[in-house]
N, C-alpha and C positions, 0 to 999 in steps of 0.2 A: 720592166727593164729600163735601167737610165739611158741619158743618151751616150754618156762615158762610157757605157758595156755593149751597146750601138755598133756597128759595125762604121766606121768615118763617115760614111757618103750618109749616115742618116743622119748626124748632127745640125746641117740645116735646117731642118724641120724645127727645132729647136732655138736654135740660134737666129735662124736668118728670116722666118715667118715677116720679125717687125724690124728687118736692118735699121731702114730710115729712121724709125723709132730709137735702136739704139744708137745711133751715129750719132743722131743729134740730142737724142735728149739724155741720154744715161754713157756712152763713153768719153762726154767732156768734160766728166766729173773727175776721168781718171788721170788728167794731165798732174796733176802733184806728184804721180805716183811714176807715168813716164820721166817727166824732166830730173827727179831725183836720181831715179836710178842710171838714164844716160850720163848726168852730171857725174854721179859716182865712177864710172866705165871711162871717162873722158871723151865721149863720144865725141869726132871731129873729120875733118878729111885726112889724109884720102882712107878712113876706115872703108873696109867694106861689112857691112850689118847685115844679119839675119833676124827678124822680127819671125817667131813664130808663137804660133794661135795669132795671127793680125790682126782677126776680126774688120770692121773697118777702115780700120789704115793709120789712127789717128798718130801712135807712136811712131808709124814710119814715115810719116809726115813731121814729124818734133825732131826727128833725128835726121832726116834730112836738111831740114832748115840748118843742122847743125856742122853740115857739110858732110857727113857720108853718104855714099852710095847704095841703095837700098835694097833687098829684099825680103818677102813675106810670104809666111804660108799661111792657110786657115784651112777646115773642113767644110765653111761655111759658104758655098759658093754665092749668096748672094750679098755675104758681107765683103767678101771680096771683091765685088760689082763696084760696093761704094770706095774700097780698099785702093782699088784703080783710077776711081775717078776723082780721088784727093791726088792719087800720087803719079802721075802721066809721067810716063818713062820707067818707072822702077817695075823690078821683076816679081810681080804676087802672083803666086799660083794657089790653084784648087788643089789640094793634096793631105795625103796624111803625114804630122808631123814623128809618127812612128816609124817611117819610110824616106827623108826626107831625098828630093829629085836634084839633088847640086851633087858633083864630087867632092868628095876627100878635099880642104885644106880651100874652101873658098872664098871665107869668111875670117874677117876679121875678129869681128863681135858677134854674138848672140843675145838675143834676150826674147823673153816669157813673159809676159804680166799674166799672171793669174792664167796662165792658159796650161802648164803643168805643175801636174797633180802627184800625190805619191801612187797612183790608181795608172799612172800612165809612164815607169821610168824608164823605158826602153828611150824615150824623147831626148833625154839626157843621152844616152849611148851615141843617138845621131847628132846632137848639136857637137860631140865632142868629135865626129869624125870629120863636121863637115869646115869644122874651124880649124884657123892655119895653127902650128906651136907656136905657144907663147897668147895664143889667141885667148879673150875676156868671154865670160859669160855673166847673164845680170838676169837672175829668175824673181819674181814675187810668188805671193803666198798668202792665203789669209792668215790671221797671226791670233791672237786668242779674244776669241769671238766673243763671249762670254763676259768678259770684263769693257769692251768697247761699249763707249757711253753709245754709240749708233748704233747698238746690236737691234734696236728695235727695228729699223729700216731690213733687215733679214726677217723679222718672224713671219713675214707674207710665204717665206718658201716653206713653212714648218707644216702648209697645207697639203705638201705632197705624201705618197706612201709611205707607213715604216720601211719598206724595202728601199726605197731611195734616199730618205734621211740617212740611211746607215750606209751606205755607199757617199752620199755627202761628206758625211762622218771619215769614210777612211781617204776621201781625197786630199782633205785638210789637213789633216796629221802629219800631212808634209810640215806644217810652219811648228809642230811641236820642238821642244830641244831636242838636238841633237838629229834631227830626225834628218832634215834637209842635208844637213851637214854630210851625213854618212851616204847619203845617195849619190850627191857629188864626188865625194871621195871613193867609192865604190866604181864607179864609171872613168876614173881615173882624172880628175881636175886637184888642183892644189892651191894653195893659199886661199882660202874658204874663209867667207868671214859674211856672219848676219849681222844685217842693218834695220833696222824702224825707217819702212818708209810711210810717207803721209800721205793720207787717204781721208776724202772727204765728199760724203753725197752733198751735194745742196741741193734742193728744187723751190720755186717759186713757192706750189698749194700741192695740198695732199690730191686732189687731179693730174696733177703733172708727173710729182712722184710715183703713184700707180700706175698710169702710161710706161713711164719710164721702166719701171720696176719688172711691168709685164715683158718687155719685151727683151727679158734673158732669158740663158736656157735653164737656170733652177726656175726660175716661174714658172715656164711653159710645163714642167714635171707636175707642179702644184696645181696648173690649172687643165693638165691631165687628168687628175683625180677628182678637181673641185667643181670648175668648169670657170670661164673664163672672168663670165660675172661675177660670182663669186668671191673666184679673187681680188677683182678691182675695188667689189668695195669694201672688203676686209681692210686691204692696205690705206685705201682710202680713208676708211674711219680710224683706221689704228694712227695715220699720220694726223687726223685731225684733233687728234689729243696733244700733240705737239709743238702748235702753230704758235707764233711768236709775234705779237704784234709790229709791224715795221721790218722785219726780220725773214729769213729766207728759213724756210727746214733743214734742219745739217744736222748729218751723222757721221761722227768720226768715228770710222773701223778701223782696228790697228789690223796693219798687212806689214808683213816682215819678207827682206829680199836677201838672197844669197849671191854675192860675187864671188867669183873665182877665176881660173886660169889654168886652162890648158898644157900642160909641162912644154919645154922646149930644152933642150938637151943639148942643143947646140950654143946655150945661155941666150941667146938673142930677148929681148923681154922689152918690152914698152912703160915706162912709167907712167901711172896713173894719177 
């Protein structure tokens, strides 16, 4: 069983095993991917933001800086631990983002990095109740994997089950055409419109990148099945065919984002 078919509270196990691991060394990679897509949102004051899947906090921390007021959810209770202690004062909770624990119309903004999937779209139904009308949403997505000159930086998770690959397989097919588009639009959001956002691993050595690598939850699925050594130094040698003299390891994944917007009927609307 993945950890997406998990009932929430076992997601940690996955996720949060090596928080500090991913805090620091695998989600600062993902700031290209934050900053474009608040940029696209206009993120500013006095927004009020929903960050869900938070994971550590990093994007509610970037969005902050950018003057909105912030909250976060994860499954991950102890990425949330680090979540809090980037962002003192902002409200992160431990929770399921299928349920989420705000009223109706609390939120300005929403956004997702990589945290829903097409395997989870009830998420979608709650970011749409819990944002005001007229209110932005900004989700990412992996986008076609297959063609990204970094796909190599992925083959370390290809160690886990058939039964989870293929569940990997139907998370992802969110970023297919058309595919995001109509979830959105199903859940009732309008003016939908996919973007290329940029997305780039770097690590120093293929030791840091395997560190780094292990401590997501597709790895923890692979080193489910493999064991943990195993996987380190699979990823390890597979990056050490890589290495660039003077130069950093860097895999460009294409990850594609969906913005959109909540109807308002009463025309009220914020220019983006």
């Amino acid at each position: 069983m993945t950890i997406e078919q998990l009932d929430w509270h076992g997601v940690d196990e996955g996720w949060g095993r090596r928080a500090v691991d991913f805090a620091t060394l695998s989600e600062p990679a993902n700031c290209r991917e934050y900053v474009a897509v608040q940029h696209r949102l206009a993120v500013s004051a006095p927004d009020r933001l929903l960050d869900v899947a938070c994971g550590s906090g990093l994007a509610v921390e970037l969005a902050r800086v950018r003057g909105a007021e912030c909250a976060g959810i994860d499954a991950s209770g102890r990425l949330v631990a680090v979540a809090r202690d980037r962002n003192p004062g902002a409200d992160i909770r431990v929770g399921d983002m299928n349920a989420l624990p705000w009223a109706d119309a609390s939120f300005d903004v929403a956004t997702s990095f990589r945290g829903i999937w097409a395997t989870t779209p009830v998420a979608v139904s709650e970011i749409h109740r819990v944002l005001v009308p007229g209110g932005r949403v900004g989700l990412t997505v992996w986008g076609h994997l297959k063609k990204s000159p970094g796909a190599w930086a992925l083959a370390p998770f290809k160690m886990a089950t058939s039964a989870t690959l293929e569940n990997q397989a139907a998370m992802v097919s969110l970023g297919r055409p058309g595919v995001g588009e109509d979830l959105l639009a199903r859940f009732g959001f309008e003016d939908i419109e996919r973007v290329d956002v940029p997305f780039v691993w770097e690590f120093a050595d293929p030791q840091m990148f395997a560190r780094a690598l292990a401590s997501t939850g597709p790895a923890y699925e692979a080193i489910q099945n493999v064991g943990e050594a195993a996987f380190l130094e699979t990823a390890t040698r597979q990056a050490g065919q890589l290495v660039r003299d003077g130069l950093p390891l860097r895999a460009a994944i294409a990850v594609v984002g969906f913005l959109a917007r909540k109807p308002d009927r009463g025309g009220r609307r914020r220019e983006t």
